[in-house]
C-alpha positions as CSV (number, residue, x, y, z in Angstrom):
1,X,-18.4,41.6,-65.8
2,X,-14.9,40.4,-67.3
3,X,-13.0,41.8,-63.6
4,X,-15.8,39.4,-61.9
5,X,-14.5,36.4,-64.3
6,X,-10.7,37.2,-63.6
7,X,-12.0,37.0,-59.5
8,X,-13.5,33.4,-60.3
9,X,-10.5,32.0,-62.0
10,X,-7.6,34.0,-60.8
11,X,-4.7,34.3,-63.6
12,X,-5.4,30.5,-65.4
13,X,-7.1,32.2,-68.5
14,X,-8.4,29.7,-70.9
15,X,-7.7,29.2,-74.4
16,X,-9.4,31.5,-76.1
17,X,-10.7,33.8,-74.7
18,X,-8.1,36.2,-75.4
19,X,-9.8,36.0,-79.1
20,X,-12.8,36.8,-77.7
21,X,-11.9,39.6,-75.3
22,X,-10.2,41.6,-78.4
23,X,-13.6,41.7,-80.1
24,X,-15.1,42.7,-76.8
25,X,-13.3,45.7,-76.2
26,X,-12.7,46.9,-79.8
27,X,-16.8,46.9,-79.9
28,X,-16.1,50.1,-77.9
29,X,-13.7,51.9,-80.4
30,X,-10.0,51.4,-81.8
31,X,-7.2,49.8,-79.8
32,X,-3.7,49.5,-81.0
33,X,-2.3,45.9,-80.0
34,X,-0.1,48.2,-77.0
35,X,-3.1,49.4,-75.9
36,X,-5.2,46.3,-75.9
37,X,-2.5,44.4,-73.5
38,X,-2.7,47.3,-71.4
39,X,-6.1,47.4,-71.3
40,X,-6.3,43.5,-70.6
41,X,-3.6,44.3,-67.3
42,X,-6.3,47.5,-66.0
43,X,-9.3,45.5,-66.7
44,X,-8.5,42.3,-64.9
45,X,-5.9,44.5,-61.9
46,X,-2.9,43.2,-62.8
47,X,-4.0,39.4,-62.7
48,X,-3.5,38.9,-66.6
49,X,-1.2,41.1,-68.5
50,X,-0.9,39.3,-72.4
51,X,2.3,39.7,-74.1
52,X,2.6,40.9,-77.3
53,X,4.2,37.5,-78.8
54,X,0.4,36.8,-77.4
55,X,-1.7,39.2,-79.2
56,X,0.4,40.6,-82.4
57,X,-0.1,37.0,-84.0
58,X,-4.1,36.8,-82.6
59,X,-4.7,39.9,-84.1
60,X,-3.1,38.6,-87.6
61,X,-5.2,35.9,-87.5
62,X,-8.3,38.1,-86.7
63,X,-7.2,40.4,-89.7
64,X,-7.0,37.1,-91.9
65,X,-10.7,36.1,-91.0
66,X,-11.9,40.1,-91.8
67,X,-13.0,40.1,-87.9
68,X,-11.2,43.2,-87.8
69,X,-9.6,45.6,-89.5
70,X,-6.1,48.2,-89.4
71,X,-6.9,51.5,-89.5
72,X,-4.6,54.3,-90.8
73,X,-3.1,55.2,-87.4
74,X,-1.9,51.3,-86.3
75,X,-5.2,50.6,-84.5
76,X,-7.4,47.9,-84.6
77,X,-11.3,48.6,-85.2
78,X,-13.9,45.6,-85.7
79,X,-15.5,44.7,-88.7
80,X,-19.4,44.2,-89.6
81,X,-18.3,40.2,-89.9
82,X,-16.7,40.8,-86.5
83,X,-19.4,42.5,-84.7
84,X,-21.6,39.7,-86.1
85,X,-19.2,37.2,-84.0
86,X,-18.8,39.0,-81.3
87,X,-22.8,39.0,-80.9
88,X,-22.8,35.2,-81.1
89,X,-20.7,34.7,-78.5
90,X,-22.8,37.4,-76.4
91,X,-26.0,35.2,-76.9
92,X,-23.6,32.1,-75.6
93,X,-22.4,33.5,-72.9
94,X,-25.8,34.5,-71.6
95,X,-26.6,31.5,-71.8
96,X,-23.5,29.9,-70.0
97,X,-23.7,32.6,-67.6
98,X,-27.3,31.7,-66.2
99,X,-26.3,28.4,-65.7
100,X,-22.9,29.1,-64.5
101,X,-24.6,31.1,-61.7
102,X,-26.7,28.2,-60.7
103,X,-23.3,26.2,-60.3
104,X,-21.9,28.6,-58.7
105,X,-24.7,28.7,-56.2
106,X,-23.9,24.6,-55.4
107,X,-20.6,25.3,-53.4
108,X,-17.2,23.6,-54.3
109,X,-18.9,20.5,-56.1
110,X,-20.6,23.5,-58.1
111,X,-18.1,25.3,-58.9
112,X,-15.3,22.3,-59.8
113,X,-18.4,21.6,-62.3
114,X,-18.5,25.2,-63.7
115,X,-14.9,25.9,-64.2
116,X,-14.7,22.8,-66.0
117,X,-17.2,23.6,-68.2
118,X,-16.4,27.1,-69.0
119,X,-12.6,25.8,-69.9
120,X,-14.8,23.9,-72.6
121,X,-17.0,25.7,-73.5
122,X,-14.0,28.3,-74.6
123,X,-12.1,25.3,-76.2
124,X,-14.9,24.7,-78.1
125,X,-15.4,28.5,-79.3
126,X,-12.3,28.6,-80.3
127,X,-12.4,25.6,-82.2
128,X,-15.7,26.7,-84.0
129,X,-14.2,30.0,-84.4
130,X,-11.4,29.1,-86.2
131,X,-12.9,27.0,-88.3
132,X,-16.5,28.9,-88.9
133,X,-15.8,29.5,-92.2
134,X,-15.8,26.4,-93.0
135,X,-18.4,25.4,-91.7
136,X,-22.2,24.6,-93.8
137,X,-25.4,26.4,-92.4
138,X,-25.8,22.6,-91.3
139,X,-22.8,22.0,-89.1
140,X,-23.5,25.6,-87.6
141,X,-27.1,24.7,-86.6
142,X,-25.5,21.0,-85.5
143,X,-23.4,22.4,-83.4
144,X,-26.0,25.0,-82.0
145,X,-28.5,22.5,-81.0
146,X,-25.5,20.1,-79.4
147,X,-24.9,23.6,-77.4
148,X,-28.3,23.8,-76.0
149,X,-28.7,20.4,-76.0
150,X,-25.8,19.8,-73.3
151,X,-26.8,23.4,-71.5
152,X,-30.0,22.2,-70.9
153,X,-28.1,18.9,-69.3
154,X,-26.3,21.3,-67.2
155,X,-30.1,22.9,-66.2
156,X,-32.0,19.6,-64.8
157,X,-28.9,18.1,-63.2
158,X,-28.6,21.4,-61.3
159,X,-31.9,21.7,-60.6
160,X,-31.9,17.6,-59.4
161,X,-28.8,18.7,-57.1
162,X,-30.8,21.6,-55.4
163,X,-34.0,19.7,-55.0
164,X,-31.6,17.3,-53.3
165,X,-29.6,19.5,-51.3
166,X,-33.0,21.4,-49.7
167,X,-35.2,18.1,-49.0
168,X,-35.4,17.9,-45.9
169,X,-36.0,14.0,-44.1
């Protein structure tokens, strides 16, 4: 799945996602923050190999939101509160996925429109990430619907382009 990604975009990785990818992989078991950038450079063949100036201070910050947590030996495990993340961003990637895979299916036009909006939709994770704890139950279900709200945007204007590009005069 992530090697697939790396393919699509080659070595421009956008902001955030290296937050994102730690949580992935440390749903599997402990990584020490050596072993995660190695990890990142197998996983994506060489394409994207974080430094450590990179992920030491990402992992900090995850450690300060109690996303994750050090274990005796220097490694890095997730957290319930983690896990709980990790699983909604899961659910919005699915989403963005499915309709990422229509794009895709558009040619160039498609997939100038996808890139673009997976470097936002990242941006935006990020954003909400960071600042999730912050956030009422409101804002978070305000910002939920404006998610599905624009995804389903994305849907019937993709759907519009490939009724277009089939009809046949």
């Amino acid at each position: 799945m992530i090697a697939d990604w790396f393919q699509r975009v080659g070595s421009s990785v956008p902001r955030g996602f290296s937050r994102y990818y730690i949580l992935e992989i440390l749903k599997s078991k402990p990584y020490s923050g050596k072993e995660i950038i190695d990890h990142a450079s197998e996983q994506s063949q060489g394409i994207w190999k974080p430094s450590p100036g990179l992920i030491y201070p990402l992992l900090g910050r995850l450690l300060d939101e109690g996303l994750i947590d050090e274990t005796k030996d220097g490694k890095y495990q997730i957290t319930s509160k983690g896990k709980s993340t990790a699983e909604d961003v899961e659910k919005i990637h699915d989403v963005v996925r499915k309709q990422l895979d229509v794009l895709f299916r558009l040619g160039n036009i498609g997939r100038f429109v996808a890139m673009d909006t997976l470097e936002k939709i990242f941006s935006m994770g990020s954003l909400l990430s960071s600042n999730a704890e912050n956030m009422t139950r409101q804002e978070t279900e305000k910002y939920r619907k404006f998610l599905q709200s624009e995804l389903e945007k994305l849907d019937e204007k993709s759907a519009k382009k490939k009724g277009k590009e089939f009809k046949v005069e």
